[in-house]
C-alpha positions as CSV (number, residue, x, y, z in Angstrom):
1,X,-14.9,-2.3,-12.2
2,X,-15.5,-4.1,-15.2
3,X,-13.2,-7.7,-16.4
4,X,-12.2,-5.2,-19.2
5,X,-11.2,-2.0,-17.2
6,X,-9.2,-4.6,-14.9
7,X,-7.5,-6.5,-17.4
8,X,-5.8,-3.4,-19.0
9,X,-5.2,-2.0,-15.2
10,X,-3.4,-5.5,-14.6
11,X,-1.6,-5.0,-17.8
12,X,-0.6,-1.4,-17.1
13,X,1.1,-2.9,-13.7
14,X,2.8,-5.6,-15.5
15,X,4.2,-2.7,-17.6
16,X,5.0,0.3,-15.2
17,X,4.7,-1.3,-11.5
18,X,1.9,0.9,-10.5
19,X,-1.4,1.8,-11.1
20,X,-3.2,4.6,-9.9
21,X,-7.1,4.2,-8.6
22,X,-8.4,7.8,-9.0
23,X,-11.1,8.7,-6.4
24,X,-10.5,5.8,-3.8
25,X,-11.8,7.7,-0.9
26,X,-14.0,11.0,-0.7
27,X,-13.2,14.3,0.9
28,X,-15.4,13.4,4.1
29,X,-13.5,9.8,4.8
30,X,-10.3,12.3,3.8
31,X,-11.6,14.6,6.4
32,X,-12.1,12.1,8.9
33,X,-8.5,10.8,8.7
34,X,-7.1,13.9,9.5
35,X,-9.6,15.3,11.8
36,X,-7.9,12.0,14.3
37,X,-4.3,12.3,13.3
38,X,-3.0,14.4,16.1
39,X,-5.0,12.4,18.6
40,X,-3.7,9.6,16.9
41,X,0.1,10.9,17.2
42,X,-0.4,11.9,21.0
43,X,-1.5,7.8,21.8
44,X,1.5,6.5,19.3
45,X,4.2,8.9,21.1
46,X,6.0,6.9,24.3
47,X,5.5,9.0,27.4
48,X,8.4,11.0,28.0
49,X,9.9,11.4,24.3
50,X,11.6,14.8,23.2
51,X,9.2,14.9,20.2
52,X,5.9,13.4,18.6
53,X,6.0,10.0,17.2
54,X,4.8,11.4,13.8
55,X,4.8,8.2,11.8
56,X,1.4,6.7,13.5
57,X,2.2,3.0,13.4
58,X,-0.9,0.0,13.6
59,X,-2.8,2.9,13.1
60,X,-6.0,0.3,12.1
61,X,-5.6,-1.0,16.3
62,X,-5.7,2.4,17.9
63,X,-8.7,3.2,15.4
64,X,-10.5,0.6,13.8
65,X,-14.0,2.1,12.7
66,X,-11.8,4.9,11.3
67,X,-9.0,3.0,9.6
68,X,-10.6,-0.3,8.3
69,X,-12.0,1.0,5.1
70,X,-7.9,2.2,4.3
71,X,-7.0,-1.5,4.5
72,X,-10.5,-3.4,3.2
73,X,-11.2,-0.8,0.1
74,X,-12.6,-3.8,-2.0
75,X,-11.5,-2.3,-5.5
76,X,-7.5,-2.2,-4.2
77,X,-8.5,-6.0,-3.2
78,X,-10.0,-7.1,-6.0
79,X,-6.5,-5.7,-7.7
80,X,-4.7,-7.0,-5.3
81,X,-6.0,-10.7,-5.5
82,X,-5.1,-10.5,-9.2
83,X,-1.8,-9.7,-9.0
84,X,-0.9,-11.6,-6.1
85,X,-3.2,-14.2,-5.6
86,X,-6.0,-14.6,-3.2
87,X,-3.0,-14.5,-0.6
88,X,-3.3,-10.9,0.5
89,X,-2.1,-10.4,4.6
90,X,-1.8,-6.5,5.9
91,X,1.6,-6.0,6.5
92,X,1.1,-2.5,8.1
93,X,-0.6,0.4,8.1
94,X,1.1,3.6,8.3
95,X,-0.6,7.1,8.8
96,X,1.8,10.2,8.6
97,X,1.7,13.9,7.9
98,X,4.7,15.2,6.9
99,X,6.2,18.6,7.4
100,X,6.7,21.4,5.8
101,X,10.7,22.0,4.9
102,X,11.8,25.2,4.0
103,X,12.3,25.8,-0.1
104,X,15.7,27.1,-0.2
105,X,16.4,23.6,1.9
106,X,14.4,21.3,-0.6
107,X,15.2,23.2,-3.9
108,X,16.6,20.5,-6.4
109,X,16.1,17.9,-4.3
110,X,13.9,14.5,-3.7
111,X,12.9,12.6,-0.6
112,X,15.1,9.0,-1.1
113,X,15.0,6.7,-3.9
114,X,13.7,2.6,-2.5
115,X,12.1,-0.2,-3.3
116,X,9.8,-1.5,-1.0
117,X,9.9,-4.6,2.1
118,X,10.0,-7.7,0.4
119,X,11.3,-6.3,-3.1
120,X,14.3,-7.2,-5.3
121,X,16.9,-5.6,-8.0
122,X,15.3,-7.1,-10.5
123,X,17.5,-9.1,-13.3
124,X,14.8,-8.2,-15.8
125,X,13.2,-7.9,-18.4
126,X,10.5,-10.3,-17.5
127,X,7.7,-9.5,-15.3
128,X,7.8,-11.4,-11.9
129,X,4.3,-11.7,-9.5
130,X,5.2,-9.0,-6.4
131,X,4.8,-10.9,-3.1
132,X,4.3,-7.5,-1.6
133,X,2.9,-4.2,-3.1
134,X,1.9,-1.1,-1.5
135,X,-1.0,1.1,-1.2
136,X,-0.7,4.7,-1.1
137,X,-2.9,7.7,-0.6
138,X,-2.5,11.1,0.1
139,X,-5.1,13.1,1.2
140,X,-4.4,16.6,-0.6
141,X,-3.4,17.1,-3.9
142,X,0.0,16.6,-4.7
143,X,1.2,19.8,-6.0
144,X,4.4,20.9,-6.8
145,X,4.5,22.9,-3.5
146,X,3.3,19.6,-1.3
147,X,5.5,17.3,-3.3
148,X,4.6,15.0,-6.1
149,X,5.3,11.0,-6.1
150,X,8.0,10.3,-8.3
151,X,8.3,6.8,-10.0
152,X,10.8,4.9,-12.3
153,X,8.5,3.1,-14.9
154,X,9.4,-0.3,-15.2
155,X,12.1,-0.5,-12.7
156,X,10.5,-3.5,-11.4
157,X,11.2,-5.3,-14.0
158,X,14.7,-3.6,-14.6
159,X,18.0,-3.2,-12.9
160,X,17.7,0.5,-12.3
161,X,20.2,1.1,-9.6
162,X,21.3,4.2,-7.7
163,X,24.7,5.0,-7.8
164,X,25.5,6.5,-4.6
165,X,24.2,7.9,-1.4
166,X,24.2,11.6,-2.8
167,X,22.1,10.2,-5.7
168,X,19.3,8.7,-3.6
169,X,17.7,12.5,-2.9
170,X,18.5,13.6,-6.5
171,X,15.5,13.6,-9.4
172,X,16.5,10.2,-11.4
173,X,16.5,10.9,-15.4
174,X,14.2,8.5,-16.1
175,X,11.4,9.5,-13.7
176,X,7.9,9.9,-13.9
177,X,6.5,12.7,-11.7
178,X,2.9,11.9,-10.4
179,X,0.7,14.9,-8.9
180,X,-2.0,12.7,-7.8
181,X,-5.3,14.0,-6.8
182,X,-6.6,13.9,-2.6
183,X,-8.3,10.4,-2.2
184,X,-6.2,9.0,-5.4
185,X,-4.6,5.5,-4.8
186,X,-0.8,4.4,-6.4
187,X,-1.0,0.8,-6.4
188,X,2.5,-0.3,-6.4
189,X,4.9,-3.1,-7.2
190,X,7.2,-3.8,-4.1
191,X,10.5,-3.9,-6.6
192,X,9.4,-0.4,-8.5
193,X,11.9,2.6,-7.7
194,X,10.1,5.7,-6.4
195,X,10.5,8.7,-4.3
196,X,8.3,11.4,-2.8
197,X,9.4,15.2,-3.2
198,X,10.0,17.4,0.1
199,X,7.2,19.4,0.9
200,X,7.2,22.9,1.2
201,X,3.7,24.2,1.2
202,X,3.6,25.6,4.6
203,X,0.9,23.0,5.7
204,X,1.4,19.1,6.5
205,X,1.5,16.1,4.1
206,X,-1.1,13.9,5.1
207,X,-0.1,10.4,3.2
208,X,-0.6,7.0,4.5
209,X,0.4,3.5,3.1
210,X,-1.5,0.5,3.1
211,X,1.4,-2.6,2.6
212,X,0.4,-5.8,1.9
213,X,2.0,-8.8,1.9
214,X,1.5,-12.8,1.1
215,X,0.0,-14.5,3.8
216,X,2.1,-16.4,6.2
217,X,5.4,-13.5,5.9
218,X,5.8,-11.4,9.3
219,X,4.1,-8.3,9.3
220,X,5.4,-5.3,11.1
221,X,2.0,-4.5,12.2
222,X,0.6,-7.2,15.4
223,X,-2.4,-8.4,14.4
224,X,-3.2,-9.7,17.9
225,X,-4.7,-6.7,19.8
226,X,-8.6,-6.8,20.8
227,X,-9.2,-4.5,17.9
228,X,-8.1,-6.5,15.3
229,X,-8.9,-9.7,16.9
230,X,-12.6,-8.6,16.8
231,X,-12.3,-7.3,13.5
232,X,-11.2,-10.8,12.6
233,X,-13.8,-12.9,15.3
234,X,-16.8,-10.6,13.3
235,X,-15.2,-11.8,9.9
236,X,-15.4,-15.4,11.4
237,X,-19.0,-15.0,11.6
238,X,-19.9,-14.0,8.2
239,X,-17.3,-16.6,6.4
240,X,-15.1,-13.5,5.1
241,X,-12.4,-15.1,4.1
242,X,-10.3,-12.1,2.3
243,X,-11.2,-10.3,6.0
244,X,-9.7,-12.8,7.8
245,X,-6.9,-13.5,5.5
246,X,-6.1,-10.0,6.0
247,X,-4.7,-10.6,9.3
248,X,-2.9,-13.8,8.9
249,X,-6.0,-16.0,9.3
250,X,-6.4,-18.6,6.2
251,X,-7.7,-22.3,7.2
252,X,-7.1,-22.5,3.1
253,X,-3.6,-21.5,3.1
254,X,-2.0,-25.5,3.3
255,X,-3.8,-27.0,0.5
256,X,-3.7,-23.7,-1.9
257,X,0.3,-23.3,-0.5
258,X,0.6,-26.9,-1.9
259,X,-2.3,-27.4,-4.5
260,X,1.0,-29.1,-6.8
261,X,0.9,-26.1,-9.7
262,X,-0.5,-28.5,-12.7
263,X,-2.4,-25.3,-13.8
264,X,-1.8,-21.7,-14.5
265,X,-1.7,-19.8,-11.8
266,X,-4.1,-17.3,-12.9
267,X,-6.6,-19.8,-13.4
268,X,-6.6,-21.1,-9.9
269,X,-6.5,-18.0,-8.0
270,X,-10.0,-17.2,-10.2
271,X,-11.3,-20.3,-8.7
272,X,-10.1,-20.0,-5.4
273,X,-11.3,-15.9,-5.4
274,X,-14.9,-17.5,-6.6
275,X,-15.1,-20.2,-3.9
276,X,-14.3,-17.6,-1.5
277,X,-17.0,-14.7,-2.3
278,X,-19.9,-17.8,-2.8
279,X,-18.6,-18.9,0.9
280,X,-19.8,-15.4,1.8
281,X,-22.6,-15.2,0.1
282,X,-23.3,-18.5,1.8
């Protein structure tokens, strides 16, 4: 991606809270994902349970070949480092495929208004850096019938509140209604508003969010399994510092925690993002 194309993509988040990555991932990666989701289910569900687990959680430890390129996509990074600093940490990975619900059920209705872990009502109207944003792909298109993502533009940045319970599965009046395309990715702000629609296709919803985080907060996923852990010890290797920072692993993270702020911010994370692709390259 060119400095250009990503300066008006940064601007664009600035302004709405999201982007959206068209074409992240290709229909056989897509394929791949789903082709391992019920297996995936089956190891995630506690032996003995009424029903499957269907929210597969540290989905990236159970499968790590399969799931690594979902957390490392180096465009969403690149992004990522911009907006938040060469401080990026996975705070989970979630792989899901939601049912189908019956129309008559859904009519009129939407899945529940949020903002994301480690957002805020925002006092607006000035921008503020997210110290979380998420990552989300869904791999089919989002049609009507499997549910579009709906978004409140600039609610990151604005007080946009829901009034009561009843109103969190209601379409808001100032939303934006995104029928992304299989392999798309919404890059979000962790403060914007936004709900997903109930799907009624007949057929699962195959969606899963990559959340990141700034290094050093807890994550919900545990980085400390042999999976990850080698992920991280192969990283170590080749000097990959991103890689490694990924997983709560930053030798860098004292003196750029504490580097006293005498310049823009902006200006040292380009340094600091620099230094750490020429240590790779080393």
């Amino acid at each position: 991606m060119s400095e250009k194309v990503l300066e008006q993509r940064i601007a664009e988040f600035r302004e709405r809270g999201y982007t959206i990555f068209e074409g992240a991932y290709d229909a056989g990666q897509m394929q791949a994902w789903k082709d391992r989701y019920d297996d995936m289910v089956r190891r995630n569900t506690p032996p003995g349970a009424p029903e499957p687990r269907l929210r597969v959680t540290s989905a990236l430890e159970q499968e790590p070949g399969l799931m690594l390129p979902a957390v490392n996509n180096p465009v969403v990074l690149d992004f990522a480092e911009r907006v938040m600093g060469p401080f990026v940490q996975l705070d989970n990975l979630t792989f899901m495929a939601f049912p189908s619900e019956p129309k008559e059920e859904a009519e009129g209705k939407v899945s529940f208004w949020h903002r994301d872990r480690w957002g805020w009502m925002p006092e607006g109207p000035q921008y503020v850096r997210p110290i979380a944003c998420n990552a989300i792909c869904y791999l089919q298109d989002l049609t009507d019938e499997y549910g579009p993502l709906r978004v409140v533009e600039g609610s990151h940045r604005r007080a946009v509140t829901i009034e009561s319970e009843a109103h969190r599965v209601l379409p808001h009046p100032e939303e934006t209604v995104l029928n992304v395309k299989a392999g798309d990715v919404v890059f979000t702000h962790c403060s914007l508003l936004h709900s997903g629609t109930p799907n009624t296709s007949g057929k699962p919803r195959y969606f899963f969010s990559t959340y990141y985080n700034r290094v050093g907060l807890p994550t919900r996923d545990n980085h400390n399994g042999p999976s990850v852990q080698r992920i991280v010890e192969s990283a170590r290797a080749r000097n990959d510092r991103r890689l490694m920072r990924l997983f709560g692993v930053d030798d860098l993270i004292e003196a750029r925690a504490n580097s006293l702020f005498l310049r823009p911010d902006e200006e040292m994370w380009g340094k600091w993002i620099a230094e750490d692709r020429a240590a790779l390259d080393q």
